[in-house]
N, C-alpha and C positions, 0 to 999 in steps of 0.2 A: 422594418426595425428602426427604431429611433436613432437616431446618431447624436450620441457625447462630447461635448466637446472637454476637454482637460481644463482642470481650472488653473486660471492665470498666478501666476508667483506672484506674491508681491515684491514689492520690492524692498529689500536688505538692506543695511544699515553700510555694507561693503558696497554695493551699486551708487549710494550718494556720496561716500568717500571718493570715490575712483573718480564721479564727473567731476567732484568737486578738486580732484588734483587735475585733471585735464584742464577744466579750467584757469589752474594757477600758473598751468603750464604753457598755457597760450599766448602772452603776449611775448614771453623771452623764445617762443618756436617762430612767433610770428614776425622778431626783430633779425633771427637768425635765417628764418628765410628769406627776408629783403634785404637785410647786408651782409650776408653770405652767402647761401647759395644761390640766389638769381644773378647776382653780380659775376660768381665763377663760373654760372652758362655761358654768360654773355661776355666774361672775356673767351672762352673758349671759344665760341662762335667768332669773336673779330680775329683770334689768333688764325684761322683757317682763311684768312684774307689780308691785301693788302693795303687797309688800310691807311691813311694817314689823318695826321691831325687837322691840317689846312693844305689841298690841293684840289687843283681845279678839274683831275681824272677824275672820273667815275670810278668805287670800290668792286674792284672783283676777288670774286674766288678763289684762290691758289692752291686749295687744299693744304698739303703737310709740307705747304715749302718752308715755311717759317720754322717748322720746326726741323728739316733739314738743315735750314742754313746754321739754326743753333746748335743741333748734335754733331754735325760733319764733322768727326775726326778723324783724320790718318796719320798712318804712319809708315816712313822712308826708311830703307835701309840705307845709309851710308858707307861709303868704297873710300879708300881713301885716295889721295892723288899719288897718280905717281910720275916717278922721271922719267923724262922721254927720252933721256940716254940707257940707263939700267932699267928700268922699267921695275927701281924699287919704290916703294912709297916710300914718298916725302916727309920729312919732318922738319918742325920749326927749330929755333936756336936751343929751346930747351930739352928737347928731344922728344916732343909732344906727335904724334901724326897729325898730317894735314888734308881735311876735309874740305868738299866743294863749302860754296858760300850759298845759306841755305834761303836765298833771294833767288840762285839761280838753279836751283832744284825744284822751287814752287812755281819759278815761271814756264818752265819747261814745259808743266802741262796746262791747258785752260782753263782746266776745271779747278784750280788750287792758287790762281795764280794773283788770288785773293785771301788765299790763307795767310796767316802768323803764324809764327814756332811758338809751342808752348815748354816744351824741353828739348835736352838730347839723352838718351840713356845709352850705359852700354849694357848688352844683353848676348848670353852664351859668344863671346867675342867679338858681337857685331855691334856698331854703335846705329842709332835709331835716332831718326828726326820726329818728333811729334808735333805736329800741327794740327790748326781747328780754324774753319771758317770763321767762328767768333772766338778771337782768343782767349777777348777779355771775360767775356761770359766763365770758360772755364777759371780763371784767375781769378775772377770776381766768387765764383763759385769754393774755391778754394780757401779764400781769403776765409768766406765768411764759418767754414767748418775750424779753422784754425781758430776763429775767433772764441765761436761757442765753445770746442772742445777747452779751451785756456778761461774762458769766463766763466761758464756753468759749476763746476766744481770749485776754483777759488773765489768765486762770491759765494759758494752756498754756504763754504768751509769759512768764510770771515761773517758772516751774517751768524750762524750760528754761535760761534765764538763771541761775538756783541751781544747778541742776547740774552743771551749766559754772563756777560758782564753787565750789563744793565739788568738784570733781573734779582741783583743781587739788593738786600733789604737795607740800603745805604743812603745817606745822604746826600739829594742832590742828583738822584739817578734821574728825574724828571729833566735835567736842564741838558745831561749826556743824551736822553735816546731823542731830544728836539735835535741837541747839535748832531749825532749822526745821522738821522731822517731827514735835515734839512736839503741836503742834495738832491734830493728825489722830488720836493715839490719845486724846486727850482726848477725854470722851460731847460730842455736839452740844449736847446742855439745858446742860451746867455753861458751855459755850463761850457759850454764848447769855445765860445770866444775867449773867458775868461784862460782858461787851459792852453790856447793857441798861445796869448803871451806870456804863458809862463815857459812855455816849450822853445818861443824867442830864443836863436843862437845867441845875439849878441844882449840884450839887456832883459832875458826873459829871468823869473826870480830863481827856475830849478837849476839852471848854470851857475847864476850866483851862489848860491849854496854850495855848488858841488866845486866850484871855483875855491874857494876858504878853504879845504881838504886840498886843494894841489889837481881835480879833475876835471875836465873838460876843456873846452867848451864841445856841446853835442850838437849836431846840427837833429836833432829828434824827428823832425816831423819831414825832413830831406834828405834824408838816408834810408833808402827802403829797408835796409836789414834793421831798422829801428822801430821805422813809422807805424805800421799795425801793432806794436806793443806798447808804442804811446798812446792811443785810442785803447788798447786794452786795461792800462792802468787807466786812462778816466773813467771807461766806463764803469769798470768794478768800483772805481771812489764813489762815484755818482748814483748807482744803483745797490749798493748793496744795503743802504739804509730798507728799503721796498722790503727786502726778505728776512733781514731782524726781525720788523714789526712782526710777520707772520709766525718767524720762531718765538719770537718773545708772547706770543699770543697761547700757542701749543706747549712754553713751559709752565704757563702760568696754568694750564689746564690738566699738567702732573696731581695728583694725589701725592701728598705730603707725606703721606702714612707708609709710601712705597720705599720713599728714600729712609724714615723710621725705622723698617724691615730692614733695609740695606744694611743700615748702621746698627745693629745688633746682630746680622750677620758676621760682621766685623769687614765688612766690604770698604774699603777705600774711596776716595774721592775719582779715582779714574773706573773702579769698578761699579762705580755708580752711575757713572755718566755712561760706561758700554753695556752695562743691564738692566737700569733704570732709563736714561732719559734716549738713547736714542731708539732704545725699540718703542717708547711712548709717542717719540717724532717720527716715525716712520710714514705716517698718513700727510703727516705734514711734510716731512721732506717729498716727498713726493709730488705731491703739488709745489710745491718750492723747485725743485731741478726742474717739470715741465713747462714750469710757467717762464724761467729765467732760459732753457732752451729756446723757447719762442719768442720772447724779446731777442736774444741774442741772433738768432737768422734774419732779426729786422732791425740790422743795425742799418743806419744810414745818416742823420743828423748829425752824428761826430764828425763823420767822413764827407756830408757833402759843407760843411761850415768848416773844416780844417783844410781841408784841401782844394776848396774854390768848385768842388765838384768834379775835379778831374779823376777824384781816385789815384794821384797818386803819389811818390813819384816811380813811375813804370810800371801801373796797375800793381803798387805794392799793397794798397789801403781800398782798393775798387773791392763795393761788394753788390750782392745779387737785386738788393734793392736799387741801389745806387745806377747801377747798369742798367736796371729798368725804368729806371727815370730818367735818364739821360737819353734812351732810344726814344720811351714814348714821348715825352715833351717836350726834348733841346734838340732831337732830330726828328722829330713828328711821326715817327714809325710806331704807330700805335697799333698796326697787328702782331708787328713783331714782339712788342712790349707786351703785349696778350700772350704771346706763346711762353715770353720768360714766366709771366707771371703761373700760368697753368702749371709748368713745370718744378716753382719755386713750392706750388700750395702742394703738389703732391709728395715733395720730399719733404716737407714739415711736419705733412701730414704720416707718412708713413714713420718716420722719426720720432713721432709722439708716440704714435702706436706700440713701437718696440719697446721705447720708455718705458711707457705703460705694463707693459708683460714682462721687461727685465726684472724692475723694479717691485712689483708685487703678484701675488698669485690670487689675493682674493680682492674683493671689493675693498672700494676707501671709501 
């Protein structure tokens, strides 16, 4: 019996589309696989060792110490003192109780006796020591969600509002969206110098100002209950030019005809903007809040140029960039600096993610 073979398909007009997007898609797969993800083995891989930047050891293996030393956190119950005539606890002048000194709590055991405090809480009436092998990590780590959660939302909310005022059919609107956009082409270090003297206690210009009104002087950038919301205001002055452009990009891509409708509905000027223009910027805010979430987790340039790099004063202003630059390069602990960073990409990463699925249910 002869055998058939099936005749060949040819090939479809959908088969040359496809190679021909694979194609276009190759060199941005092909830039993301060598500055992203071979970069992310390969710190993962130094993070499981102890690397350094310049010593004359040989690099060994440590496996998951690195990343112990960076998670280790515990936590003490505290007793309080008491008299050794009554055998009541102690209390100070104010009538506060008196707790051991928590120097001599962490030394007591070996294994801690390298820890820092990161709080005290009180909890069902017992008060609690928290401590962590790296403290600053978690403070740095802290910093930097205090920062996005306060920056994300008031830049997207002043960005949009610019753009809506520059988008208006006015005179002169060219020379307003150069002057708000100009912050953003300016380098972050000259933006940050500049800022640093005006934040100057004694003859920086925002004192002066507030001085004429009868206020201050602020010591801004030396006062930890201050200093991260002075980096917060610049960086919102400095970047929120970056996400007008993108709004002012998405109102101009409104149909005219919509607000037309609107305004024969007899819809108002705020009824317009909650059922015309932000369900229109929807795709775009959305890429707006992820993009400015992920700038904001890499903040670093304000803080290492305001602060001399220290991050602080008292890891007020330290964040997870900043701490991982200061391990891997000014202390040369470049596995350790591998492990922050593994652990910084997964929490940006998993953060975008949720973003992502909060924010819309279907594709952008």
């Amino acid at each position: 019996m002869a055998v058939t073979t099936p005749p060949r398909r040819k090939p479809s007009l959908y088969d040359g589309e496809r190679r021909l997007a694979l194609l276009m898609l190759s060199p941005a797969a092909l830039l993301l696989l060598c500055f992203l993800l071979i970069p992310f083995f390969m710190a993962f891989g130094l993070s499981l060792t102890n690397q350094r930047l310049i010593s004359p050891n040989p690099t060994e293996i440590i496996g998951l110490g690195n990343y112990r030393e960076l998670l280790d956190v515990r936590f003490f119950p505290l007793a309080p003192r008491l008299d050794p005539d009554t055998n009541a606890p102690l209390r100070d002048a104010e009538g506060n109780l008196v707790y051991p000194a928590v120097r001599e709590i962490l030394r007591a055991d070996p294994e801690t006796r390298f820890f820092r405090e990161l709080a005290q809480i009180d909890l069902f009436g017992t008060r609690y020591l928290i401590a962590a092998s790296d403290a600053t990590f978690w403070r740095a780590l802290a910093n930097t969600f205090m920062f996005a959660l306060i920056v994300v939302p008031l830049q997207t909310a002043f960005a949009l509002m610019l753009a809506m005022l520059v988008n208006q059919k006015l005179r002169g609107m060219n020379f307003f969206r150069t002057v708000y956009f100009s912050p953003v082409v300016t380098t972050m270090a000259i933006v940050s110098v500049l800022w640093f003297f005006m934040y100057n206690p004694d003859f920086g210009l925002i004192n002066s100002l507030l001085g004429v009104v009868g206020l201050g002087p602020f010591r801004w950038l030396e006062d930890p209950r201050s200093a991260l919301f002075s980096i917060i205001i610049l960086s919102i002055w400095q970047g929120v030019g970056f996400q007008m452009v993108i709004f002012l990009a998405g109102l101009q891509e409104i149909p005219q005809e919509l607000y037309e409708a609107a305004q024969i509905d007899g819809a108002g000027r705020w009824r317009q903007f909650t059922n015309v223009t932000l369900p229109s910027l929807r795709n775009t805010t959305i890429f707006v809040v992820i993009s400015t979430t992920i700038l904001a987790f890499k903040l670093f340039v304000q803080v290492d140029v305001m602060t001399f790099g220290t991050g602080g004063p008292f890891d007020s202003t330290a964040t997870t960039i900043l701490h991982l630059v200061n391990q891997g390069y000014r202390q040369q602990r470049v596995g350790y600096a591998s492990a922050i960073s593994v652990i910084f990409v997964l929490i940006v990463l998993v953060i975008s993610v949720l973003q992502r699925r909060v924010l819309t249910n279907r594709e952008v």
